[in-house]
Structures are given as structure tokens and as C-alpha cells.
matplotlib code that plots the C-alpha trace (Angstrom):
import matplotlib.pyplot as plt

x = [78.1, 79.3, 83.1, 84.8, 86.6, 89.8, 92.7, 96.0, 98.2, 101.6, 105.2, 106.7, 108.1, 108.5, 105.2, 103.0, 104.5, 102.5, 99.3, 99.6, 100.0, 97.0, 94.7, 96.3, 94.7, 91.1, 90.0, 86.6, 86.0, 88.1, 88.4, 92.0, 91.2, 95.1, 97.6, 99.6, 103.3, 104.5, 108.1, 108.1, 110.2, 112.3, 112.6, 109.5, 111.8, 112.0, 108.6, 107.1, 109.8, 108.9, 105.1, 105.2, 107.4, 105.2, 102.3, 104.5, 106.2, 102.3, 101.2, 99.5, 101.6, 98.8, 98.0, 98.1, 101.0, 101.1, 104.0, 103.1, 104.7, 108.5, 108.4, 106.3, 104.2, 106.1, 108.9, 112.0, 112.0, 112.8, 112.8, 112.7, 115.7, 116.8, 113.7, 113.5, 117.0, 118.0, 115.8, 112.8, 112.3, 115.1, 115.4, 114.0, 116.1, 114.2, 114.8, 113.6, 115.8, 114.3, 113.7, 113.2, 109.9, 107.4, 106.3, 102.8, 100.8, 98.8, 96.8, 95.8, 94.7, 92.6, 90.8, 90.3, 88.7, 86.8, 85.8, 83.8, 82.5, 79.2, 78.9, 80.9, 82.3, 85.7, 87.7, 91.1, 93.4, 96.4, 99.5, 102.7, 102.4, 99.3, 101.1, 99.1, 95.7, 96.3, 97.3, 93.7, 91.8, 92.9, 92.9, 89.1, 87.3, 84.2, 85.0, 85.2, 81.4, 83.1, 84.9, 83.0, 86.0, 89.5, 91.2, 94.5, 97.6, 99.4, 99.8, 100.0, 98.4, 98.7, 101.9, 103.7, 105.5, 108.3, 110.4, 109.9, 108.8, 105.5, 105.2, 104.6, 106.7, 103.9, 102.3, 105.6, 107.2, 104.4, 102.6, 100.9, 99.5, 97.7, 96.3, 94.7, 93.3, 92.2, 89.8, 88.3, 84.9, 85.2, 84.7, 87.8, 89.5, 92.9, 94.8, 97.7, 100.2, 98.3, 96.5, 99.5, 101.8, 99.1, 99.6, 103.4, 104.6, 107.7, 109.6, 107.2, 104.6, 107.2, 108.2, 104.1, 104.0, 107.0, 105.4, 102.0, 102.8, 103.1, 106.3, 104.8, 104.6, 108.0, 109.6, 107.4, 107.6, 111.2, 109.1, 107.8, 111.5, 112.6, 115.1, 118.8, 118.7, 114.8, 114.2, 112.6, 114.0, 110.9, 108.4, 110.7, 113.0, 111.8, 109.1, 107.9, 104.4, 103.1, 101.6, 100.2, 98.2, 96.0, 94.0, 93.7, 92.3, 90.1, 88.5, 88.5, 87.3, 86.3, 85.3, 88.9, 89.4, 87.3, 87.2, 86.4, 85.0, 86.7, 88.7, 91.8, 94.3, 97.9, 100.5, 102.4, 104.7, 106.7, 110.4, 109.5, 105.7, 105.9, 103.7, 102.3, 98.3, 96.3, 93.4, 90.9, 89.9, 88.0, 85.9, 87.9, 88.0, 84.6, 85.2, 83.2, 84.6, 86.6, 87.5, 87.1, 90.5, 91.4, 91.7, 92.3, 93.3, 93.0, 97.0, 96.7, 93.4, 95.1, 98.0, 96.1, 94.3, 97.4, 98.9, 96.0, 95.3, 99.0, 99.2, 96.6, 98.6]
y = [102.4, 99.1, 98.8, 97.5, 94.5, 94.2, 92.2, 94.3, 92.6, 94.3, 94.5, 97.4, 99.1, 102.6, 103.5, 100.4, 100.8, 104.4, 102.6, 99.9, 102.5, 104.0, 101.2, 100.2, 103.5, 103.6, 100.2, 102.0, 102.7, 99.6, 95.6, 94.7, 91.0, 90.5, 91.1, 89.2, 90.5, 89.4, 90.0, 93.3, 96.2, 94.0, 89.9, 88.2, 87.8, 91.4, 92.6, 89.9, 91.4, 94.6, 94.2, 92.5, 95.3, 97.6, 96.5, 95.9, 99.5, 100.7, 98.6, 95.9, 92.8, 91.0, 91.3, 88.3, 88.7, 85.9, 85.2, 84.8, 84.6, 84.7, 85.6, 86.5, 84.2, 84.1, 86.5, 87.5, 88.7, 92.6, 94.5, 98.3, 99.2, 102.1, 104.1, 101.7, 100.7, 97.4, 97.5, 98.3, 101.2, 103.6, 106.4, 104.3, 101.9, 98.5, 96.6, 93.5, 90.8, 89.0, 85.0, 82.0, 82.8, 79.6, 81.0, 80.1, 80.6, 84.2, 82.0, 79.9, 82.6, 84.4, 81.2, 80.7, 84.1, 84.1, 80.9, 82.0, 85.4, 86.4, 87.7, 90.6, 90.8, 91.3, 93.9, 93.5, 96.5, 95.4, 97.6, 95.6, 93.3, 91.3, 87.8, 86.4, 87.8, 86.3, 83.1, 83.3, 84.0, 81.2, 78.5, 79.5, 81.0, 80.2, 82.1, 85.6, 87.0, 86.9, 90.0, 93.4, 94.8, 95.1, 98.2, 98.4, 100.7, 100.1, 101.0, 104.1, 106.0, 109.7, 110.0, 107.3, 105.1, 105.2, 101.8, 102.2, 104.9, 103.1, 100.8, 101.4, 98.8, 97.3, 96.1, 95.3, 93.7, 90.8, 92.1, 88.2, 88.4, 92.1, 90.8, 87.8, 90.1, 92.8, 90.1, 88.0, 90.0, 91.7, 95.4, 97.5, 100.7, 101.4, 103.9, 104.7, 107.2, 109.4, 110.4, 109.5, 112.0, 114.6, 113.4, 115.2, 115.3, 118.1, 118.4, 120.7, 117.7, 115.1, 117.8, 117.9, 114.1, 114.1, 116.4, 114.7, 113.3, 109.6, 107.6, 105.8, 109.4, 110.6, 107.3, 107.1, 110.5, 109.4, 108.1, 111.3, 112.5, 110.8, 108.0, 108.6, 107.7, 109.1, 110.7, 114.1, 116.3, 116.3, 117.3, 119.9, 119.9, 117.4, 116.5, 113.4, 111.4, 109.2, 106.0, 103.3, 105.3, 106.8, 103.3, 103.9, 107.2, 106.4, 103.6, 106.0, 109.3, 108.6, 112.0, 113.1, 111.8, 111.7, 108.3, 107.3, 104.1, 102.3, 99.0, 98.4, 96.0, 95.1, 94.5, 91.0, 91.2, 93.9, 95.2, 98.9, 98.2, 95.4, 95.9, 98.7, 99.2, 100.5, 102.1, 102.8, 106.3, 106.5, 103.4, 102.5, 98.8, 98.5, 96.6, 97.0, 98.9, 96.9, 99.2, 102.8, 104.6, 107.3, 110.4, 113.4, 113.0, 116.0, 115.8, 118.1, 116.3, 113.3, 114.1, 116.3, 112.6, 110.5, 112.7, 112.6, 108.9, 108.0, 110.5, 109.2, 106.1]
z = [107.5, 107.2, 106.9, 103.7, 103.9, 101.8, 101.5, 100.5, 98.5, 98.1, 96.8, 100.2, 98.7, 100.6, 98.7, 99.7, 103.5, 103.4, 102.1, 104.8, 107.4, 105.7, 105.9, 110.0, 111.1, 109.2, 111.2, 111.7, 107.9, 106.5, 107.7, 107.1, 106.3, 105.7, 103.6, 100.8, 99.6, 96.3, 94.5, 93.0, 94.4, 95.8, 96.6, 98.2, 101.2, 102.1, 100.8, 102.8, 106.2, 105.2, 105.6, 108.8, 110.2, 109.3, 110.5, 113.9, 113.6, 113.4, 116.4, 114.8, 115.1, 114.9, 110.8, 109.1, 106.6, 103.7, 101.2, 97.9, 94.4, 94.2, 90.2, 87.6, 85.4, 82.4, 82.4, 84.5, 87.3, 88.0, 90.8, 91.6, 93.8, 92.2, 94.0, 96.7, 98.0, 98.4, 101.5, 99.8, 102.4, 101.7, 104.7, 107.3, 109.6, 109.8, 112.9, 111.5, 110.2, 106.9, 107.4, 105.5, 103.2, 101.8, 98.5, 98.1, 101.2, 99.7, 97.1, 99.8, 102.0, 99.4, 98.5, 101.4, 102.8, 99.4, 100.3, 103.2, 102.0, 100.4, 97.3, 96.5, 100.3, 99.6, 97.5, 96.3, 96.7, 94.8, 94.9, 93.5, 90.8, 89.9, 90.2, 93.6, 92.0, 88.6, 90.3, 92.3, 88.9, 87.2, 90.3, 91.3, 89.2, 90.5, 94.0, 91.7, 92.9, 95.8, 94.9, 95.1, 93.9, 92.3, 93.0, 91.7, 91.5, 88.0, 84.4, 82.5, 79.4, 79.0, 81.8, 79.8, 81.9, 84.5, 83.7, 80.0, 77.7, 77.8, 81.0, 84.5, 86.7, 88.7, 85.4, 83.6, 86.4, 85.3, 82.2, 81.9, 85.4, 84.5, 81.0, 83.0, 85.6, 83.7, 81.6, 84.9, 84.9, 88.0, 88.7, 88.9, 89.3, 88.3, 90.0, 87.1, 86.7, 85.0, 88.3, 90.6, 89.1, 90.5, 94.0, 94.7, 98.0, 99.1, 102.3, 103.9, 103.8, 105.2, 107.5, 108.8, 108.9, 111.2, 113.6, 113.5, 116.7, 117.0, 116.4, 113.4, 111.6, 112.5, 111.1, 107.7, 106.9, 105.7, 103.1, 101.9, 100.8, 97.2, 97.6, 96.8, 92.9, 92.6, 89.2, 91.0, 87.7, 86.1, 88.7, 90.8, 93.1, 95.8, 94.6, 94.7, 93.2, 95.9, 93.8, 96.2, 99.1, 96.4, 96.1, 100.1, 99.3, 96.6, 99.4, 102.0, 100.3, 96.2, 96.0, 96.0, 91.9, 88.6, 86.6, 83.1, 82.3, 79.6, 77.7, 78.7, 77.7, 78.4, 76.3, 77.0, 73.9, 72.0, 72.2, 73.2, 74.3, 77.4, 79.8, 78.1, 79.2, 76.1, 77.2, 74.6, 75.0, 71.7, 71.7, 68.3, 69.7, 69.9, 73.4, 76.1, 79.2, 81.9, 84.1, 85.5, 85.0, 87.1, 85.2, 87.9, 91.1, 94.3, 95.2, 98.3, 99.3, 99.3, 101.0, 103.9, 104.0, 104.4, 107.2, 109.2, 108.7, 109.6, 112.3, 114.5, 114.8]

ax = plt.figure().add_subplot(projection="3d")
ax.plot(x, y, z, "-o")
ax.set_aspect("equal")
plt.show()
């Protein structure tokens, strides 16, 4: 079976550093084309650092790791230390110092490996906010067939949200950017809370990753245990939904979740609704579907799948 080639584009975020681990040991079933960091759970500066040390910590120093938007389109930015740290990777000492970051250079890249590609080559697993893929629909349209895909990790319907009543942070962090990819024709899968807060990890399952084996595993597994100020109250004492490594799954082993196929929109105004995605369940629209929502998703399948992908590193 040929191997899917994706490019990851990513806010790390201690949940995005588990999906790159993810994809840095399924080389045979997934062609890391590169990845792109934007701002999101914390500055471009240190999502971009935290990528690249990653991908070192994981033995692949090699990775192509491009910087890419330092703000949303149209808003202010946010960021999501209170479950990340200031670090963006909370529990794990980084030994990598961040530098001086050019803004800018992930568009690039993605035109450019689109550029190349055949039709619907490449999919686009997006994990952070949708700033460097709104910024590719609107610059080159015309290179979209070269997407097969657009899997994403974002928004919220029946969970409600977990920045606002009604918003998930990925797609509130730039609710213009979603809206604009959402409508740019391309397949996609979204991967929202409502299937994320199925996937909950405990400190027997960090515990397993630490013993997997290989030094990458013991230092993630840091990642399974909530951050300091993590809201756990609501799904049991440490226990924590891992968001991010479920589009890794999904890639990897689909069969592991059930999707619907239907309109959904976001919600770029509103005091109490920003960044809300309204998914049309009913058909009341009358829209067309754009995208297959994740409805269910096998927690302890995808778990059992992250630990063994990570611990063959």
C-alpha cells in the first residue's frame, strides 16, 4: 500500500508533540512531507522550537520544520498556556533554546510541495489553528486538487467547547481562518471534541508509555499526565482527553471512529458564540455536507495505538 503523504501543520502544544511523535514512527504507513507550526498554544517562536525539538528528541533532526503565521487573520491573538505552560510542553524539560523565527516561510512551503504534487497527493493534517491553511486557500486556489485531504483537529458541537461555553480553542484562536477553510471545496474530516473527550488517558497509560522502552517514550509520557492548572474535574480524577493524535489515528487506523457527513459552519462574530462551529445535524440549512464529523471515537484503541507507535521509537 502506497504511503500517505501529509504535511502536519501544528501549534506544540504538549498534545501536537504526541501526534508528531506519532507520525515520526509510522514512516512505513505515512510520508512526513514536513511540517508547519503556527501561533496557537503558545507564540510562533516556541511552537516553531518545540516542533523542531521534537522531531530531534524522536531522532529525526532531519524534518523540515517551517514558521508560519504569528497571529490570526482578523482577531487577537490568544494562546493556551493554562493547559500548556508557558513552554507549551508542560512536564517535559526541553533542552532547546528558542531563536529568532521569520514568519512566513510555511505558506511558501505548502505552495510549493502542492506545486509539484499530482492531484490529490497531499493531505493536510492540521492540529493548531487554521491560520497557515487559510493563508494557502486564499493565495492559490488553483493548487487545491492538489489536496486529497484536510483532516483537522478543532471545533465542538454536542461536548460544547473548552475556551468558551461554545468554542473549542483551535477554532476560536482564529475563527476567520476555519470559516475560510471549511468553504475551499476540499474533502475533510474534523476530529472535534465531541469524539476527543472519548479518548482519556490516566496514569496507568502514562505509566505504560514510560516503560515502552525507548527514551522518546519515557520523556513524552510526561505528556499523558494533565498539566498543573488542567481542568480534569469533569472527567475523573486524572483523567485527561488526548485531542491532536486522534487525526494520527484516524490516518493510521479509520476503523477506530464512526463519522457523519454533514454542513458545518463557523461562527466569526457573536459575544457568547465566537468560534463556535454549527454543525447542521438536521439538514434544516438545506446546505450540502462539507465535511465528515467524527461522531464516536475507540478511546482505548487509540491509546493502545499511540503507545505502541511512540514506543517503537
Amino acid at each position: 500500500m502506497r504511503r500517505r503523504r501529509i504535511i502536519l501543520d501544528c501549534d506544540p502544544g504538549r498534545d501536537d508533540a504526541l501526534a508528531i511523535a506519532m507520525v515520526l514512527a509510522s514512516a512505513a504507513e505515512i510520508e512526513l512531507v514536513g511540517i508547519t507550526a503556527v501561533a496557537g498554544n503558545v507564540p510562533l517562536a516556541l511552537t516553531y522550537r518545540n516542533a523542531r525539538f521534537i522531531c530531534d528528541l524522536c531522532g529525526f533532526p532531519g524534518v523540515a520544520v517551517h514558521a508560519g503565521a504569528d497571529k490570526p487573520l482578523a482577531r487577537e491573538p490568544v494562546t493556551g498556556t493554562r493547559a500548556h505552560g508557558e513552554s507549551g510542553l508542560e512536564g517535559m524539560e526541553v533542552d532547546m533554546r528558542p531563536g529568532a523565527v521569520e514568519p512566513g516561510g510555511a505558506t511558501a512551503f505548502m505552495n510549493e510541495t502542492l506545486r509539484i504534487a499530482a492531484d490529490d497527493e497531499i493531505t493536510l493534517v492540521a492540529i493548531g489553528p487554521l491560520t497557515n491553511v487559510a493563508a494557502l486557500v486564499a493565495e492559490s486556489p488553483a493548487l487545491l486538487p492538489k489536496i486529497r485531504q484536510i483532516v483537522l483537529m478543532g471545533g465542538a458541537s454536542r461536548a460544547g467547547g473548552n475556551v468558551t461555553p461554545t468554542a473549542e480553542f483551535n477554532v476560536y484562536a482564529d475563527p476567520h481562518a476555519a470559516a475560510r477553510v471549511l468553504d475551499c471545496g476540499r474533502p475533510m474530516t474534523i476530529i472535534s471534541l465531541d469524539a476527543t473527550h472519548q479518548v482519556l488517558t490516566s496514569p496507568a497509560r502514562a505509566e505504560r508509555l514510560a516503560r515502552a522502552g525507548s527514551e522518546p517514550a519515557r520523556r513524552l509520557a510526561a505528556l499523558l499526565r494533565p498539566a498543573v492548572h488542567s481542568r480534569t474535574a469533569r472527567f475523573g480524577p486524572d483523567r485527561l482527553p488526548i485531542h491532536d493524535p486522534c487525526t494520527i489515528a484516524w490516518l493510521l487506523q479509520p476503523e477506530l471512529f464512526k463519522t457523519e457527513s454533514v454542513p458545518v459552519a463557523v461562527e466569526t462574530e457573536g459575544t457568547h458564540t465566537l468560534g463556535a462551529t454549527v454543525v447542521d445535524w438536521w439538514g434544516v440549512t438545506g446546505k450540502p455536507p462539507n465535511a465528515h464529523w467524527v461522531t464516536e471515537a475507540d478511546g482505548e484503541g487509540v491509546l493502545d495505538l499511540l503507545i505502541e507507535c511512540i514506543g517503537r521509537l
